[in-house]
C-alpha positions in Angstrom: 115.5 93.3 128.8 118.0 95.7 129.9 116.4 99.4 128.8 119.5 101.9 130.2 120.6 104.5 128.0 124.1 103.4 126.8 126.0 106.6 127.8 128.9 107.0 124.4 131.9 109.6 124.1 130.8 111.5 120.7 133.3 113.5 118.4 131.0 116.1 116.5 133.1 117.9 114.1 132.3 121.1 113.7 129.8 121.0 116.5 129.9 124.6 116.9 128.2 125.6 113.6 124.8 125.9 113.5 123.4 122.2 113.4 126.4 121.1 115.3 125.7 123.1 118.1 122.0 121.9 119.0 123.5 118.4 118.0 126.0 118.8 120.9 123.2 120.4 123.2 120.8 116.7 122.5 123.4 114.6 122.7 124.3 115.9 126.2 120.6 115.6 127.1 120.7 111.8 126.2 123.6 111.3 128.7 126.5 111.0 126.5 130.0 112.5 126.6 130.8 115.1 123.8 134.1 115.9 122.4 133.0 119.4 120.2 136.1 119.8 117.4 135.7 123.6 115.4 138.6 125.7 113.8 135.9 128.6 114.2 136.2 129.5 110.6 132.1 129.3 110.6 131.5 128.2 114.0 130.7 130.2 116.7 131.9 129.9 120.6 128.5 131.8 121.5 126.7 128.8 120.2 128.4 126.6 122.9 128.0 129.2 125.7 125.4 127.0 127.4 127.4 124.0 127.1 130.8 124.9 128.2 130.0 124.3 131.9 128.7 120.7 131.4 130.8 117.6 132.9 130.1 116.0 129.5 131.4 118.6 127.5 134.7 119.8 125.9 136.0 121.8 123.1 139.0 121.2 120.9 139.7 124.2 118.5 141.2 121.8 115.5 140.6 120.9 111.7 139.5 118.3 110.4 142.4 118.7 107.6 145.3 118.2 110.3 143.1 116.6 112.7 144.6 116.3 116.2 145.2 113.8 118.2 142.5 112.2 120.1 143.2 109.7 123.1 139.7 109.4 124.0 137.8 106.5 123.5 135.2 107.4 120.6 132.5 105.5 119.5 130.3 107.5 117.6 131.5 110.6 114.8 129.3 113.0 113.7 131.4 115.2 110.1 129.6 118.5 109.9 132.7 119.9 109.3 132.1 122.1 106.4 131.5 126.1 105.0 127.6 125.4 104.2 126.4 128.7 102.6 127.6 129.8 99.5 129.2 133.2 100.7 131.5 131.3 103.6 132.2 128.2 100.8 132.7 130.5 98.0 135.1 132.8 99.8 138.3 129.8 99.9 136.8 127.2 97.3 140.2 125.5 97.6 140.0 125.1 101.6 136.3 123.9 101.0 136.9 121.1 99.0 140.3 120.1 100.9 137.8 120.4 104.2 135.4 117.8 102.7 138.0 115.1 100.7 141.1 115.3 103.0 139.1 116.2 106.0 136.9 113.7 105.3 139.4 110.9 105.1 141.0 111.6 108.3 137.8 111.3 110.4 137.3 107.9 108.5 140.7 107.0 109.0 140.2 107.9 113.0 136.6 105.5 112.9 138.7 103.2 111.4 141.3 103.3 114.5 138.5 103.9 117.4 136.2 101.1 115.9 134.0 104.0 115.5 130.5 104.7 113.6 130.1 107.6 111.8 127.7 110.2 110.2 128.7 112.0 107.2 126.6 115.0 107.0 126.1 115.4 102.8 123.8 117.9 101.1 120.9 118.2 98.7 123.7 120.2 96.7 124.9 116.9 95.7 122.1 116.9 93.4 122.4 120.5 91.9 120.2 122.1 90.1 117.5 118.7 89.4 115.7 117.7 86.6 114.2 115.2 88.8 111.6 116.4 91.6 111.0 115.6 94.2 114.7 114.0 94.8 114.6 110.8 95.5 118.3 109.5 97.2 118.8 107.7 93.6 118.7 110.1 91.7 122.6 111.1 90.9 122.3 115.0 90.6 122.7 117.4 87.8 125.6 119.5 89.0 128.2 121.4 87.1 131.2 120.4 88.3 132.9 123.5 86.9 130.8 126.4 87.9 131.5 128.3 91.3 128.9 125.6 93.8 131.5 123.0 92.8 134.0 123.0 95.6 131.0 122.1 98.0 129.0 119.9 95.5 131.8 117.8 94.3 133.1 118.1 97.5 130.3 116.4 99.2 129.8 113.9 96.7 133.7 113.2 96.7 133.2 112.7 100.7 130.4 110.4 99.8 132.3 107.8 97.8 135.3 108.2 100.4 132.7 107.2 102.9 131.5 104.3 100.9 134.8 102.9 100.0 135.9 102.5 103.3 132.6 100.6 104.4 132.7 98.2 101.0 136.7 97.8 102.3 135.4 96.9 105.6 137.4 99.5 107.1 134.5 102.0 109.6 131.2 102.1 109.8 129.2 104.7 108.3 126.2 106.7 107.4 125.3 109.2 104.9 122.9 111.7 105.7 121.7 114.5 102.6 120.9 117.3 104.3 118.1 119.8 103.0 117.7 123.1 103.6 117.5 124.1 107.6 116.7 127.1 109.9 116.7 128.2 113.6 118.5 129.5 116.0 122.3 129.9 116.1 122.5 131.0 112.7 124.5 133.6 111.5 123.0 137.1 110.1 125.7 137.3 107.7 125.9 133.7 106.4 124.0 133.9 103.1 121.3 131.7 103.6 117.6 132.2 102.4 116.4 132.6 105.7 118.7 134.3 108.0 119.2 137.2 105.2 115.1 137.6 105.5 114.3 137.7 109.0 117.6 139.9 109.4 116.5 142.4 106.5 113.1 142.4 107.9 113.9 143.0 111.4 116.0 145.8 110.3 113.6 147.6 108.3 115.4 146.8 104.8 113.9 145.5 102.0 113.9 141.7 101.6 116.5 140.6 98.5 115.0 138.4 96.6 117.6 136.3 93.6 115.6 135.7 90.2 111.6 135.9 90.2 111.3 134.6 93.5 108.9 131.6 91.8 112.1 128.8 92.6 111.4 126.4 95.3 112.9 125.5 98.5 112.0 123.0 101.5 113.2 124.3 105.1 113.6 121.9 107.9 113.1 123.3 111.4 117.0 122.3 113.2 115.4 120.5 115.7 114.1 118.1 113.4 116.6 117.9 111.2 119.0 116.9 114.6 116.6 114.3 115.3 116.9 113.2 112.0 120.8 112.5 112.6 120.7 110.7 115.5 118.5 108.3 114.2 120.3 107.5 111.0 123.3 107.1 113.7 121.6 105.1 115.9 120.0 102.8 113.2 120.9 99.1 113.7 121.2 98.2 110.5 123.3 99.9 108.1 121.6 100.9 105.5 122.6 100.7 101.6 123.2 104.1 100.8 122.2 108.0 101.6 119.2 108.7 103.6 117.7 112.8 102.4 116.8 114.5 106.1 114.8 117.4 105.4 111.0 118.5 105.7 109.1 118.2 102.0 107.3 121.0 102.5 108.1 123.2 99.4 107.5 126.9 99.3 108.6 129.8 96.5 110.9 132.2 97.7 108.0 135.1 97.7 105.8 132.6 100.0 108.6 132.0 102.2 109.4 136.2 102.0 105.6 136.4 102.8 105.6 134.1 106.0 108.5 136.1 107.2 106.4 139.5 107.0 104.2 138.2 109.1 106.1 137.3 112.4 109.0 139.8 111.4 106.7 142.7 110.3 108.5 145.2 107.6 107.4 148.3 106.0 109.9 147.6 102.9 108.7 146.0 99.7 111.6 143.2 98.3 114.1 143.9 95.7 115.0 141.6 92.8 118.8 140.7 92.1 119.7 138.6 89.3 119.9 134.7 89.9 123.2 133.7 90.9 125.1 131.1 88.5 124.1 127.5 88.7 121.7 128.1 91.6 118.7 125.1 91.6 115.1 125.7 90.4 113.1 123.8 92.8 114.4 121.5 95.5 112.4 119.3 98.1 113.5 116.1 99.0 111.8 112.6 98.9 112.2 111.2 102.1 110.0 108.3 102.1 113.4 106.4 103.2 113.8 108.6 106.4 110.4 107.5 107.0 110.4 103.6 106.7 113.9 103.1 107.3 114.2 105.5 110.8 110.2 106.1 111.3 111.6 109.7 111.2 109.4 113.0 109.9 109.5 116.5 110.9 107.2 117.4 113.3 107.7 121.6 112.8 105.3 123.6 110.6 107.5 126.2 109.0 105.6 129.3 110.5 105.6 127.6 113.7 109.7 127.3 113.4 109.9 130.7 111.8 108.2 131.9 114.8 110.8 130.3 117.3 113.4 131.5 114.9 112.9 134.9 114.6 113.1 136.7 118.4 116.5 134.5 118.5 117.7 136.9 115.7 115.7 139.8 117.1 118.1 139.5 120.1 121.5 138.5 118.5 120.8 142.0 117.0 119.9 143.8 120.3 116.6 145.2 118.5 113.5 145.4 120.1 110.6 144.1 117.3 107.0 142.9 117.9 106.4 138.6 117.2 102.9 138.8 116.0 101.2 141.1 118.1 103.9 140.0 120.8 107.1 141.6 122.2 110.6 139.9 121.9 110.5 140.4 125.5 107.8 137.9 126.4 107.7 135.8 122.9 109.4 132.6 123.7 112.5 131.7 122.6 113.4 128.4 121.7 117.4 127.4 121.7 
């Protein structure tokens, strides 16, 4: 049997956000040809700085709402084309629900013309805040489609059906993956998340902000498992007969996620309590025993062991010395 890598042009749509990025960075690694679309609204060039020099590698600045034109063959489509943190989603609601119907449409629409497959990277936001837990992929949410999360929950679960109406018409190939919450580098201080604003706080001396009692739950995948993740639910030979969760089902409370921060990222400052912001979940850690029989896929990273990669990337993005656990940034490994 013939074992050579099959070498593919990929379109990753907003490839150079966060996931995106490292998704671009292993799919070069396999041998394939990637076509990186961004408008830089989120994404970041820096993210791609070690790419741009590749062969394989080239960047369109484009939207997915007035796609452009692509002459290249494409066979595979990776949609991570979305605002992701509640600051950068919140801040045009409108553009972020046009981003994940219309844009949405037109990257099926473009599968449908290539013949291509294609990922749709959903969310564990499609099921709010649950009254089932752990979240199984059948569960169908409890989100208020009214409150200020909606334009990227209903968003998502819009891009969802839009994805499943054109496979039941026969019209692309696709896959739905429900992302859970991930960390590592090539995040952005500034972006919101759980994480980034904790190791930043912390490695700038400020006290950790913590929203509610700090006793809700969350589950943080490590990005290079979570990209792993992807590319096998892409890869999958068999098409499977609905969303597959990707995320680690670890679950910690926001104080013992603070805490394991304190200890690679040490700070002198004790956290502050905000009120809880409208309609944010409870608890949330996904069921992925569906990753596991379906792609033979778990996550491999501890979460100290990912917070430990994780941090001296943000210790240098802000040009600040720090000690990693009785190491400097200066010889603590950093992994991309």
């Amino acid at each position: 049997m013939d074992m050579t890598p099959v070498s593919r042009t990929i379109l990753v749509a907003g490839g150079a956000g966060f996931i995106g990025s490292h998704l671009c960075e292993a799919l070069l690694a396999q041998g394939h040809k990637v076509i990186c679309m961004d408008n830089f609204q989120t994404g970041r060039r820096d993210n791609l700085s070690g790419l741009l020099d590749h062969p394989n590698f080239r960047v369109i600045k484009g939207d997915v709402e007035e796609l452009p034109e692509i002459r290249d063959r494409v066979d595979r489509i990776y949609n991570l084309a979305s605002p992701a943190s509640p600051p950068a989603y919140q801040a045009d609601p409108v553009r972020t629900m046009m981003t994940n119907v219309v844009g949405t449409n037109n990257l099926l629409a473009l599968a449908e013309k290539k013949g291509a497959r294609l990922l749709q990277a959903s969310t564990s936001e499609v099921y709010g805040d649950p009254e089932v837990h752990p979240q199984p992929e059948g569960y169908a949410g409890h989100v208020n489609c009214n409150g200020p999360r909606a334009c990227y929950d209903e968003g998502k679960r819009a891009a969802e059906a839009l994805c499943y109406d054109y496979l039941r018409a026969g019209r692309a190939e696709v896959r739905v993956a429900r992302i859970f919450n991930t960390y590592g580098p090539h995040m952005q201080c500034d972006d919101g998340r759980i994480v980034s604003n904790f190791i930043c706080q912390a490695l700038s001396d400020e006290p950790m902000t913590i929203y509610g009692s700090g006793e809700q739950t969350r589950s943080f995948c490590y990005v290079s498992d979570m990209v792993d993740g992807l590319i096998a639910l892409m890869e999958l030979g068999e098409t499977p007969d609905g969303p597959v969760n990707i995320g680690n089902p670890g679950e910690y409370t926001i104080l013992e996620l603070a805490e394991l921060i304190r200890r690679v990222a040490p700070t002198s400052k004790r956290p502050v309590f905000r009120p809880l912001p409208k309609d944010d979940p409870k608890r949330r850690r996904p069921d992925i025993a569906r990753a596991k029989s379906l792609l033979g896929w778990a996550p491999r990273v501890p979460l100290e062991e990912g917070l430990e990669k994780t941090v001296p990337w943000f210790s240098q993005a802000l040009q600040r010395p720090m000690a990693v656990a009785g190491r400097t940034a200066e010889t603590a490994e950093v992994t991309r």
